[in-house]
C-alpha positions as CSV (number, residue, x, y, z in Angstrom):
1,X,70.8,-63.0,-51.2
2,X,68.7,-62.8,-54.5
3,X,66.2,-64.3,-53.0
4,X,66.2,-62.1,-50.2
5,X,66.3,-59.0,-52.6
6,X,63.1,-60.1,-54.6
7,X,61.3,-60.5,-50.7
8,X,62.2,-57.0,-49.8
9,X,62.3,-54.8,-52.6
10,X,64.0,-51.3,-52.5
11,X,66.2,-52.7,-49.2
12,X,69.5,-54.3,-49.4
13,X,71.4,-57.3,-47.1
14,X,72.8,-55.8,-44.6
15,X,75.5,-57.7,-42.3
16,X,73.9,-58.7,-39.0
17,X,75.3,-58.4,-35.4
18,X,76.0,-61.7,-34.2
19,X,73.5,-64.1,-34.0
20,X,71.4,-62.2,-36.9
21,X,68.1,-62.1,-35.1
22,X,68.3,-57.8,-34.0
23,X,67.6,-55.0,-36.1
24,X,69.9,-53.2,-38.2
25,X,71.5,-49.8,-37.8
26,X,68.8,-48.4,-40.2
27,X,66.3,-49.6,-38.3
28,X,67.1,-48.5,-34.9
29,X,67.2,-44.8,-36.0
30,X,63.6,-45.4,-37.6
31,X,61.8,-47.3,-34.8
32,X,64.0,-44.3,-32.5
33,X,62.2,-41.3,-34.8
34,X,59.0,-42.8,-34.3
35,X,58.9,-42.9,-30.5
36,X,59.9,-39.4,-30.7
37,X,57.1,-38.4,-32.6
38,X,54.7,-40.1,-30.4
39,X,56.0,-38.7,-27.5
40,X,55.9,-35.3,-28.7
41,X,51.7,-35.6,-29.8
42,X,51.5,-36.7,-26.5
43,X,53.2,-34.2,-25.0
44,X,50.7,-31.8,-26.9
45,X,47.8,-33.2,-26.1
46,X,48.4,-33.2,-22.5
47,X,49.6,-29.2,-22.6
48,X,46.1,-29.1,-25.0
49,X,44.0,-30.3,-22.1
50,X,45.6,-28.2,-19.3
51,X,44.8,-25.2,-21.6
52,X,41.4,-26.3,-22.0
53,X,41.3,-26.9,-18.3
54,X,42.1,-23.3,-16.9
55,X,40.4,-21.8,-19.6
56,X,37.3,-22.8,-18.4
57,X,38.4,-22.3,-15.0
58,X,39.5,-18.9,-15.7
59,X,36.5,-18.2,-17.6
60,X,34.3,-19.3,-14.6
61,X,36.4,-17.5,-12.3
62,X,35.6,-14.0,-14.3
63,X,31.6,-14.9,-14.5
64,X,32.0,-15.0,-10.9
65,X,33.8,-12.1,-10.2
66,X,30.9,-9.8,-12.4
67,X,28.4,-10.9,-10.3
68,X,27.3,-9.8,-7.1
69,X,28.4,-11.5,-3.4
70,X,25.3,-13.3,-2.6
71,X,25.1,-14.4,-5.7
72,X,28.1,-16.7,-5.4
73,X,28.5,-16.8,-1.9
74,X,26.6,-20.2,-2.5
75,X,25.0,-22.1,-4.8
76,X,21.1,-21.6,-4.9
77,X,18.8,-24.6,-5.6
78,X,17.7,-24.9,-9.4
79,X,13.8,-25.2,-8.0
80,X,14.0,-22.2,-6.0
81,X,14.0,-19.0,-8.2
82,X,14.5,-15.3,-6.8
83,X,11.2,-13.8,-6.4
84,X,11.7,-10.4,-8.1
85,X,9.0,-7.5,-7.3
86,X,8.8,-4.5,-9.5
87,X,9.6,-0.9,-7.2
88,X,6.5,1.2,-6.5
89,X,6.7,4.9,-6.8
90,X,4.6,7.6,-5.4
91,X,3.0,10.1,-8.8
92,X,6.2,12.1,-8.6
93,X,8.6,9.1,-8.8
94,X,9.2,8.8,-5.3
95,X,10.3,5.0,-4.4
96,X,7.6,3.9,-2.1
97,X,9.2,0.0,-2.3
98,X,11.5,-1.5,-3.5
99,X,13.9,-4.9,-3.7
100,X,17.2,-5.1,-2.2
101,X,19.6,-8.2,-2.2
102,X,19.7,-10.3,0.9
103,X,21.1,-14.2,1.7
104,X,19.1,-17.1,4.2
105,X,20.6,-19.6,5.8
106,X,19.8,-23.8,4.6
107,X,21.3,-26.9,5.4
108,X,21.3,-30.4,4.0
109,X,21.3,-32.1,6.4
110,X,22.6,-35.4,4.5
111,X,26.1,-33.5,4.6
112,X,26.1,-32.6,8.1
113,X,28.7,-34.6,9.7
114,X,27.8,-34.0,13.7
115,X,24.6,-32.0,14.7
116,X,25.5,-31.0,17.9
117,X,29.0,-28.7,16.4
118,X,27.1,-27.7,14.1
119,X,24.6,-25.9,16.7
120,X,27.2,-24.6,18.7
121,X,28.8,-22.8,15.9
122,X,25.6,-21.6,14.7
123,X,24.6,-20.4,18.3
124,X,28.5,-18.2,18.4
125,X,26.8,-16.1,15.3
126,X,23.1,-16.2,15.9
127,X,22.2,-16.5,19.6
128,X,18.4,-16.4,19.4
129,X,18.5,-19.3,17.1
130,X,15.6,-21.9,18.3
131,X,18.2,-24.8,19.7
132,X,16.2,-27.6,19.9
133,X,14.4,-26.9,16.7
134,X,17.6,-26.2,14.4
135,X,19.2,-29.9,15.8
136,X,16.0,-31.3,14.8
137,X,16.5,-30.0,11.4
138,X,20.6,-30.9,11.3
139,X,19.6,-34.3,12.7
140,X,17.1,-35.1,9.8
141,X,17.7,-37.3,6.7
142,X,15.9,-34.1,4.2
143,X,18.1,-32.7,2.1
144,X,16.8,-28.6,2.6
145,X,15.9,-27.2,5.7
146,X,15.5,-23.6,6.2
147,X,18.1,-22.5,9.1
148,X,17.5,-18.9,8.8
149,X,15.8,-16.4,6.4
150,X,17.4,-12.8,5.4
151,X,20.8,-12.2,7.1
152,X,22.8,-9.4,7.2
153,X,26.2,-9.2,5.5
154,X,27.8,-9.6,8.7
155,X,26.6,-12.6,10.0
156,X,27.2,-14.1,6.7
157,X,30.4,-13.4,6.7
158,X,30.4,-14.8,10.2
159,X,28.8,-18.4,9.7
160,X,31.0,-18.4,6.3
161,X,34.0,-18.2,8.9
162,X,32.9,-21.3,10.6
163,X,33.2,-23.6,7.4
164,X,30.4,-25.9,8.5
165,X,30.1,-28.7,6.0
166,X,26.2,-28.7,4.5
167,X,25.8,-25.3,5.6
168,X,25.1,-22.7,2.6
169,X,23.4,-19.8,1.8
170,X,20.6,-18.7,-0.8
171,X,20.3,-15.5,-2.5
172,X,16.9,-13.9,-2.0
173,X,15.1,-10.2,-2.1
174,X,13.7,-8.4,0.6
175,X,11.5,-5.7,0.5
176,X,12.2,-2.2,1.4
177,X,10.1,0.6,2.4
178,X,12.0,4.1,2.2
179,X,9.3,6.2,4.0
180,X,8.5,3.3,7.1
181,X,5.2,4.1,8.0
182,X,4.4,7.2,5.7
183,X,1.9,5.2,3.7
184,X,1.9,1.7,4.7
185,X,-1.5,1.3,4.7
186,X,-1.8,1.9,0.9
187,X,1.9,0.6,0.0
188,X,1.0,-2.6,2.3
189,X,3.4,-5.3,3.0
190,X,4.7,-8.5,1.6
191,X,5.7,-11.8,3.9
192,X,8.9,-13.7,4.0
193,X,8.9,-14.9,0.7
194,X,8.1,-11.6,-0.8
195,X,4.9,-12.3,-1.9
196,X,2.8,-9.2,-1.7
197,X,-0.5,-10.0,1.5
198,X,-1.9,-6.6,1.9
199,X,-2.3,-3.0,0.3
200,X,-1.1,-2.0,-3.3
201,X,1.9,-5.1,-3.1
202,X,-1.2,-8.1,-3.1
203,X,-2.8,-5.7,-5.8
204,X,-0.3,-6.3,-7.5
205,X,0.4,-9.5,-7.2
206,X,-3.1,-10.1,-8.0
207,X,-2.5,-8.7,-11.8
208,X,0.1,-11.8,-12.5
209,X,3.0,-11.7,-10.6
210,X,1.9,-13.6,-7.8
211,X,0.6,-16.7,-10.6
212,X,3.7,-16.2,-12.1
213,X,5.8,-17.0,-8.7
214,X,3.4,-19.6,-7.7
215,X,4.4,-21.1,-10.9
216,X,8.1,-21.2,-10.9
217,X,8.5,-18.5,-13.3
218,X,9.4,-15.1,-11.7
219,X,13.3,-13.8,-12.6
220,X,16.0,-12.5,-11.3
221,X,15.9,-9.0,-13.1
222,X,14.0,-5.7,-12.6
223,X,10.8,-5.1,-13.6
224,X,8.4,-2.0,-14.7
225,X,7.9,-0.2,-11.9
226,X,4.1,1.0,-10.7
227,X,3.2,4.6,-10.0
228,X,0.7,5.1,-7.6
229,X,-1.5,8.1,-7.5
230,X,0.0,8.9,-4.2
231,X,2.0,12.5,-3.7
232,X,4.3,11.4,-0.7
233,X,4.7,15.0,0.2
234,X,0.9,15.8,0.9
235,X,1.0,12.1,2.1
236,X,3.4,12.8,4.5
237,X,1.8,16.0,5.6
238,X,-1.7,14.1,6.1
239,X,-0.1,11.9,8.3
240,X,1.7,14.3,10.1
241,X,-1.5,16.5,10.9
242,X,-3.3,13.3,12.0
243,X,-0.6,12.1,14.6
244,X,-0.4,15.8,15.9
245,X,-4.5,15.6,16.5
246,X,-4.5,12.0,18.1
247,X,-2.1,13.8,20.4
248,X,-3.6,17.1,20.9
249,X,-7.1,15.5,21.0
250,X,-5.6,12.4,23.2
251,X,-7.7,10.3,20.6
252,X,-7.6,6.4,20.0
253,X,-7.3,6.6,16.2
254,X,-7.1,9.4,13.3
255,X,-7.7,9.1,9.4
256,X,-7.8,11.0,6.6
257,X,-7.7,11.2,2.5
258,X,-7.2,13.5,0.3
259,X,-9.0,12.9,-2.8
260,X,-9.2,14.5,-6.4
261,X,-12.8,15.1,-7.3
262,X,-12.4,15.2,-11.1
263,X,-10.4,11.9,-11.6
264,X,-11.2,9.9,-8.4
265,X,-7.5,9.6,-7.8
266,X,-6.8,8.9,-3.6
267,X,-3.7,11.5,-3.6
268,X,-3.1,10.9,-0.1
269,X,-4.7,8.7,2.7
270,X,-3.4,8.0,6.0
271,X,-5.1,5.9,9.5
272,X,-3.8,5.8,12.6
273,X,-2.1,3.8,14.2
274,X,-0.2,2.6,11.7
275,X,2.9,-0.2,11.2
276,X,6.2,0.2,9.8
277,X,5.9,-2.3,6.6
278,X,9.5,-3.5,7.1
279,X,8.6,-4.9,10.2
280,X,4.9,-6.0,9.2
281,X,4.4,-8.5,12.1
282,X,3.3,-4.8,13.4
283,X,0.0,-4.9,11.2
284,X,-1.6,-7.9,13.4
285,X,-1.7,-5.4,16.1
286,X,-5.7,-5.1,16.5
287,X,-5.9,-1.1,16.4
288,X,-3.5,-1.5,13.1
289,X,-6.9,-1.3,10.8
290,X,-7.3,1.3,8.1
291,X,-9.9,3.0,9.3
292,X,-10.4,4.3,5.4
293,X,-11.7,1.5,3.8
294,X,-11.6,-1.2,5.8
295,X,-13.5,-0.2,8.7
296,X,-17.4,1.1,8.8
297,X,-18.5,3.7,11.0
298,X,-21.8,6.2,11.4
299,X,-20.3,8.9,9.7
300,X,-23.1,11.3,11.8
301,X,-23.8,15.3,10.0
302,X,-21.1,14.8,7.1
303,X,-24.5,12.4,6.1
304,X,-26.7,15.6,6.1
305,X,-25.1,16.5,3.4
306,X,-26.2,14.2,1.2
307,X,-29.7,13.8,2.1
308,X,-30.0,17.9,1.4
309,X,-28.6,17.0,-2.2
310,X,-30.9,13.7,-2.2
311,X,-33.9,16.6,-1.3
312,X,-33.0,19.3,-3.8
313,X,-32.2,16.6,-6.5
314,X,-35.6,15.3,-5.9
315,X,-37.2,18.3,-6.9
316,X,-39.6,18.6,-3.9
317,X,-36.8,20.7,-2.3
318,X,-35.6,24.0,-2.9
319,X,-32.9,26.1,-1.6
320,X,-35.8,29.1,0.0
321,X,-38.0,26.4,1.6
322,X,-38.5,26.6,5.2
323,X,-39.0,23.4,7.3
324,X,-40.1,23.3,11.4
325,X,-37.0,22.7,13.7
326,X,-39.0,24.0,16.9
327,X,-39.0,20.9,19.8
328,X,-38.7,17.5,18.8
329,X,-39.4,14.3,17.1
330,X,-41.1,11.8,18.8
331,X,-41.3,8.5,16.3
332,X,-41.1,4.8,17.8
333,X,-40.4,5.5,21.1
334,X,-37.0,7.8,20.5
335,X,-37.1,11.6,20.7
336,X,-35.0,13.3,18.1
337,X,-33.6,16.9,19.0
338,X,-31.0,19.3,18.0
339,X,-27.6,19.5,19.5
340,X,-27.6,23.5,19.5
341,X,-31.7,23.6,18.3
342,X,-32.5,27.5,17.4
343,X,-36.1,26.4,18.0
344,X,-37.9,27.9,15.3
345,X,-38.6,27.3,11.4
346,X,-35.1,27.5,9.2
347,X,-34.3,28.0,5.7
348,X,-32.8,24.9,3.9
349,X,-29.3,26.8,4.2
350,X,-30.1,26.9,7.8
351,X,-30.4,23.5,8.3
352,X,-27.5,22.9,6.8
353,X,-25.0,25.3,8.9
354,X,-26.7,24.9,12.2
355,X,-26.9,21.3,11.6
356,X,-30.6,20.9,12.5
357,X,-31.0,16.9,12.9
358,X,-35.1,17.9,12.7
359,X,-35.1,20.0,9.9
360,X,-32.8,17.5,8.3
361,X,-35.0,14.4,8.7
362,X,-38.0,16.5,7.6
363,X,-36.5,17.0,4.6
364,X,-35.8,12.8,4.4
365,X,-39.3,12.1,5.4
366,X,-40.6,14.5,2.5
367,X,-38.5,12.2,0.0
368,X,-39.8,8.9,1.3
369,X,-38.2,5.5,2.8
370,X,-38.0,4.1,-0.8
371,X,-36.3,7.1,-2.4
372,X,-33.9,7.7,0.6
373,X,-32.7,4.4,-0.1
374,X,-32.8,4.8,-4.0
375,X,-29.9,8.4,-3.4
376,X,-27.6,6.7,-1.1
377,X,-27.6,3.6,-3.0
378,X,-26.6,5.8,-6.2
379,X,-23.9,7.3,-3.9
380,X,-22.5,4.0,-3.9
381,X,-22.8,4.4,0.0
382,X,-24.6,1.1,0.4
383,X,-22.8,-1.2,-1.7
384,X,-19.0,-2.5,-1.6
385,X,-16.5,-0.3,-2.6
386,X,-14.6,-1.0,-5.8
387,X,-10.7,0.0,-6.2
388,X,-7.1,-1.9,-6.3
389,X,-6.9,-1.7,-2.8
390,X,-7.7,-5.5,-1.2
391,X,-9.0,-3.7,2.4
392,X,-12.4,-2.8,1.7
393,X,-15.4,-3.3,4.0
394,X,-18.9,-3.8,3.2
395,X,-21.4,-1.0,4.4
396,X,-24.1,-2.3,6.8
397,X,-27.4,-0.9,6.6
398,X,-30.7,-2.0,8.4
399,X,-32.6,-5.3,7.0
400,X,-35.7,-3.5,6.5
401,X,-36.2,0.2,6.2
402,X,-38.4,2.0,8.3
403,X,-39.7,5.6,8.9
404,X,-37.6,5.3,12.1
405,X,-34.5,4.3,10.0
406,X,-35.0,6.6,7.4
407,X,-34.7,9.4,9.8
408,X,-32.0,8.7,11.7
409,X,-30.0,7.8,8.6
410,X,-30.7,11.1,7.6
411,X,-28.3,12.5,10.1
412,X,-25.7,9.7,9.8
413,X,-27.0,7.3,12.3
414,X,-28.2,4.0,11.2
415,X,-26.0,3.1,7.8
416,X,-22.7,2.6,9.1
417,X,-20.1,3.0,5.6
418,X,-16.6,3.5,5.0
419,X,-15.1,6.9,5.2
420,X,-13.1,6.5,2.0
421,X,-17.0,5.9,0.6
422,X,-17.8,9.1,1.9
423,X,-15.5,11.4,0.8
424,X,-16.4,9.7,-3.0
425,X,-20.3,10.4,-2.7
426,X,-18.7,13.4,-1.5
427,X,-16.7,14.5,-4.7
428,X,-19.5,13.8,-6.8
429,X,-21.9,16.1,-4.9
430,X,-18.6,18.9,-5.8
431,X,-17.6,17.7,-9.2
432,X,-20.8,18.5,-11.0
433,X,-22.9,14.9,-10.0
434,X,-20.8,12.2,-11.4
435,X,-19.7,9.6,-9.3
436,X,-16.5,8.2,-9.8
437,X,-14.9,5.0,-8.4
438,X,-11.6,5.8,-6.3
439,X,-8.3,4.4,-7.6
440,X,-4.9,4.5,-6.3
441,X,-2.9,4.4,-9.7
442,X,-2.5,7.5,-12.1
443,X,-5.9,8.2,-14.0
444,X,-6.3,11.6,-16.4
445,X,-9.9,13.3,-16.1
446,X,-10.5,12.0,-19.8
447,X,-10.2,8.2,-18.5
448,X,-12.1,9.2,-15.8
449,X,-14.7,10.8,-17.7
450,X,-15.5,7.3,-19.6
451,X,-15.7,5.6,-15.9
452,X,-17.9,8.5,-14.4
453,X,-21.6,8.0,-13.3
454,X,-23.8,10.9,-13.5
455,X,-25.8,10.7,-9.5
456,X,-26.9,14.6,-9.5
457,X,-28.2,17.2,-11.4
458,X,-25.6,20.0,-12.0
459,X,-27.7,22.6,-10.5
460,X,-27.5,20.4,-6.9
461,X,-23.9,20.3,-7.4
462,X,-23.9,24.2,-7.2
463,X,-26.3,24.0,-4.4
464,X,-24.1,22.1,-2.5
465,X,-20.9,24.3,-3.2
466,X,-22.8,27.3,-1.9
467,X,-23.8,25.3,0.9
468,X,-20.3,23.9,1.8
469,X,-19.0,27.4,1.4
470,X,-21.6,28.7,3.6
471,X,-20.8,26.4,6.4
472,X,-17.0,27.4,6.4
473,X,-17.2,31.2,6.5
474,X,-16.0,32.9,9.1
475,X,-19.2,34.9,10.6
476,X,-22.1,32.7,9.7
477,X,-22.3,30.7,12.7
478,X,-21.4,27.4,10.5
479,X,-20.1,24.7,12.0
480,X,-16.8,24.1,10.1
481,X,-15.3,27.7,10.4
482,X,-12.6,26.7,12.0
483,X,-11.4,24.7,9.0
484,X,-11.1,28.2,6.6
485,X,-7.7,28.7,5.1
486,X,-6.9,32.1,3.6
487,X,-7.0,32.4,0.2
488,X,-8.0,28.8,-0.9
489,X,-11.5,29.3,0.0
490,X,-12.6,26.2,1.7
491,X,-15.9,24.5,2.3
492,X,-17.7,21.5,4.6
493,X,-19.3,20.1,7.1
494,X,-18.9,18.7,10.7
495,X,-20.5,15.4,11.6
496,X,-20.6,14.1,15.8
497,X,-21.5,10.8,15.7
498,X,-22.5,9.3,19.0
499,X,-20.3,5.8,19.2
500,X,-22.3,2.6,20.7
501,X,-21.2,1.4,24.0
502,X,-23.0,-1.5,25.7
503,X,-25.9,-1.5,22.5
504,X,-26.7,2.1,23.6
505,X,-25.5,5.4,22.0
506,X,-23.1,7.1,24.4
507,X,-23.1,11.1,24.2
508,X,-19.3,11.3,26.1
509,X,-18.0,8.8,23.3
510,X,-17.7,10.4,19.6
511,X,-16.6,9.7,16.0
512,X,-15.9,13.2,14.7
513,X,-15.7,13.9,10.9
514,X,-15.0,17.1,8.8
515,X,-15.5,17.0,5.0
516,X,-14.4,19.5,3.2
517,X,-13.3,20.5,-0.4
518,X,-11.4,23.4,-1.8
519,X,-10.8,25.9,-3.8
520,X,-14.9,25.7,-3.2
521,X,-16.0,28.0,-5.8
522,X,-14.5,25.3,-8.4
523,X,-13.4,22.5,-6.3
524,X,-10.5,20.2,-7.2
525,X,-9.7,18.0,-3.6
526,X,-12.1,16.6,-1.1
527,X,-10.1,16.3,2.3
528,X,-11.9,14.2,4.9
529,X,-10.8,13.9,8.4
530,X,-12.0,11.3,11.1
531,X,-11.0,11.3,14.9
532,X,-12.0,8.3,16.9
533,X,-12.8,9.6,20.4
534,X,-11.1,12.7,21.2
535,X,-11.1,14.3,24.0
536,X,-11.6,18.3,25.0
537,X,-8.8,20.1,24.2
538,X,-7.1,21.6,26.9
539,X,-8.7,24.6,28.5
540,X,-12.1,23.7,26.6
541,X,-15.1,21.7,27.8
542,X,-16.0,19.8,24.4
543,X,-14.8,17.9,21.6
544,X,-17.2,18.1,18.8
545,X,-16.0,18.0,15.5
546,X,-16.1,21.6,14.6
547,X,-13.7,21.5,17.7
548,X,-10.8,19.2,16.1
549,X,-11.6,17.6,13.0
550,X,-12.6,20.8,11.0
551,X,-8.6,22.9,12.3
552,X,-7.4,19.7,11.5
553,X,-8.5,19.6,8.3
554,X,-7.6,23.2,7.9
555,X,-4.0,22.7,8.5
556,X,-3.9,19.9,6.0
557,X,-5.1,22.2,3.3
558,X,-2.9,25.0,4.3
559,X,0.1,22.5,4.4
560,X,-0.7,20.8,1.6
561,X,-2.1,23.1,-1.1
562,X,0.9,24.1,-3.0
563,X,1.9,20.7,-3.6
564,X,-1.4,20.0,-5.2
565,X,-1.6,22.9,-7.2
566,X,-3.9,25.0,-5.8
567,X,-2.7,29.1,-6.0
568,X,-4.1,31.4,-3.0
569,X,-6.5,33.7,-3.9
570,X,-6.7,37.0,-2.1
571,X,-8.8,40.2,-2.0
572,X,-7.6,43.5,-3.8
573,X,-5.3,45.0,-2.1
574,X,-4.5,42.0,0.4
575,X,-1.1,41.2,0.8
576,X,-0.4,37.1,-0.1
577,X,0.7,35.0,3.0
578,X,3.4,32.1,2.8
579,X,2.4,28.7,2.8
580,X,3.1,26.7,6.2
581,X,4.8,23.3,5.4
């Protein structure tokens, strides 16, 4: 026992149970305390890691819940990001586009158990599902395939139903268009991956958004919106006019812009037939063209009025010369005459309002080939157009100039340009002589100012407003009195073109113009108006422009001039008249 003491310090002998090989009382409750206490750690450890467990599951179950439906109605692939657009808006704020939420429709096909149920189900839900192609797909070893792109809620809701196995859906955008058709020829279009393919959408994604994309690096959030220069109201009101003379007229197309002469900006522009952008497989439909800038045409007398700026500019015009408009032209085997000739000698102003094709190419011949050339090429009337929109044509003018050339241009046959184009050299003949490039975004006169190309003297600026004026008063036998508003004091001039048929000019096929400007004492807007082929009106025997372009133009401006700005003006005495929207 002593010996046992100095072994085991600080214990005593205890007796043993019977055969003294188990542990003593003592050491039964020890060896009892400590399974206890390692029971109980264990015990909280194990609550410890459920805790964990539905925390995180709770926590992902909230993130869930805060986000929208098609975001977690699947899980999207990590390579394929949301291709976000930013909203366009008309110069008011108006949403001309925008992005809304939509789902597609993907398999993987290395988690589709049996292609052929898989179809069937699919087929219950969306019927005009291309069979044989979507079994290809399910039948594959790929791991993506496309199924379907852009659902609605419902059918996602349906194929959800089904519980296919591999089946799965991926949030995307689709683009919206408010106004359909009101301005889809400026708005444009974007295809099925919202990537902007024509109008202001490929403009803009031509300024970084569409690199961006291509690169994996466009976001799920919303982005700056653009403003356009557009007014949707005089927008809608341009088209609206345009459709009701296509109909009246029983034309094949109509176009038109309104465009402000002291900044450039295009407030409104319209060609018909259009396309409703959210259904843009319309736009491959061949008579779906904007006629405004992407198509060229002989503009036909609207050109007379810029080879009688090009005359007076020159100096070797003035406003009391007198030029011979008796008979006709005879020059390389054509013979030039006047529509309505007056057969006798007219004043410059004369020329102009009875729209005298001798007198005017008279004038032409008196400025030369070389110089002719020179003035419309300072118009910018024979060089490509520059401006956000992607649609613009290149002019087409004759390899070589001749005499021959020259003087048929002169009265708008022979250069074939854009009407957009026109209505530009158009502004800067009313603005003061400075030409300024269009643009479809918001510009302030200052900015414009810095851009702005001085073409004309001032004093042939006035000369033209008088002119203009002249030609659109009631009583002076001009050709485009049928376009005067009262009280806004509106000028032009008509142009007939003769439309080729065959490689010969046909007389019963016409491209009528009117371009006009207003208030034309101090002109702000320059409204042009083209109408592809129209026919007589009923009860009348012809279709010339001063016939339908020039009151179409009229009711535009009537329409559309209290949206822009423009007060009535009336005589002493005269009661005011309500505007007609």
């Amino acid at each position: 026992m002593s010996l046992l003491r100095r072994i085991l310090p600080g214990r005593h002998a205890t007796s043993r149970p019977s055969g003294g090989y188990g542990p003593g009382p003592r050491e039964f409750e020890g060896l009892r305390k400590a399974q206890d206490a390692q029971a109980k750690n264990r015990m909280v450890i194990a609550i410890a890691c459920f805790g964990v467990f539905y925390a995180l599951l709770g926590g992902r179950l909230v993130e869930y819940g805060l986000r929208s439906p098609e975001t977690v109605s699947s899980i999207g692939r990590p390579d394929q990001l949301l291709v976000s657009r930013p909203d366009l808006l008309d110069r008011n704020g108006e949403v001309l586009a925008t992005d809304i939420r939509t789902v597609s429709l993907f398999a993987e096909p290395n988690k589709i158990i049996d292609a052929d149920e898989a179809v069937e189900l699919l087929a219950t839900v969306l019927p005009d599902l291309d069979m044989r192609g979507i079994h290809r797909k399910l039948s594959s070893k790929s791991k993506f395939q496309w199924l379907r792109r852009q659902l609605t809620p419902k059918q996602q809701s349906q194929i959800l139903a089904l519980g296919i196995p591999g089946i799965g859906f991926r949030p995307e955008t689709r683009r919206f268009y408010p106004g359909g058709p009101t301005a889809s020829h400026v708005v444009g279009h974007v295809n099925i991956d919202n990537r902007g393919i024509a109008g202001m959408e490929k403009y803009v994604d031509g300024q970084g958004l569409g690199d961006l994309a291509a690169a994996g690096m466009t976001v799920n959030e919303d982005l700056k919106p653009v403003r356009l220069s557009l007014d949707l109201r005089v927008q809608h009101v341009l088209r609206d006019e345009l459709a009701a003379a296509m109909d009246r007229y029983k034309a094949i197309a109509a176009a038109g812009v309104v465009l402000n002469v002291h900044t450039g900006e295009v407030v409104g522009m319209s060609s018909l037939p259009d396309y409703d952008p959210n259904n843009p497989v319309e736009a491959l439909q061949k008579d779906r063209l904007n006629r405004m800038s992407a198509g060229t045409y002989e503009m036909g007398s609207t050109f007379k009025a810029f080879t009688t700026a090009m005359a007076l500019d020159s100096g070797k015009v003035k406003m009391t010369d007198s030029f011979d408009a008796r008979g006709s032209i005879r020059i390389g085997g054509f013979t030039i005459r006047d529509f309505h000739g007056k057969n006798r000698v007219l004043t410059v102003p004369e020329i102009f309002i009875y729209s005298s094709n001798i007198g005017t190419a008279r004038m032409a011949d008196l400025v030369g080939i070389e110089g002719h050339k020179e003035f419309l090429t300072r118009l910018g009337l024979l060089t490509r157009m520059q401006t956000e929109l992607p649609e613009v044509a290149m002019p087409s003018q004759p390899a070589e100039w001749k005499k021959i050339n020259s003087i048929t241009i002169s009265f708008g046959h022979g250069v074939a340009t854009t009407p957009l184009q026109t209505a530009v050299a158009a502004a800067a003949l009313m603005n003061g002589g400075k030409l300024i490039e269009p643009t479809f975004l918001p510009r302030t006169a200052e900015e414009a100012d810095k851009l702005a190309v001085r073409v004309i003297e001032p004093s042939t600026s006035d000369s033209m407003r008088y002119l203009m004026k002249l030609n659109a008063t009631k009583g002076t036998g001009g050709s485009g009195s049928r376009a005067a508003v009262e009280g806004f004091r509106v000028g032009g001039k008509t142009g007939t073109a003769e439309k080729v048929v065959n490689g010969r000019y046909n007389s019963s096929v016409r491209f009528n113009a009117f371009l006009a400007s207003f208030p034309i004492d101090h002109p702000d807007y320059v409204v042009l108006v083209v109408i592809d082929e129209p026919k007589p009106e009923e009860g009348k025997s012809s279709a010339t422009a001063g016939l339908n372009a020039a009151p179409t133009v009229g009711a535009i401006i009537r329409r559309s001039a209290g949206f822009l700005g423009v007060k009535p003006e009336f005589g002493n005495g005269t009661q005011e008249l309500s505007l007609t929207y």
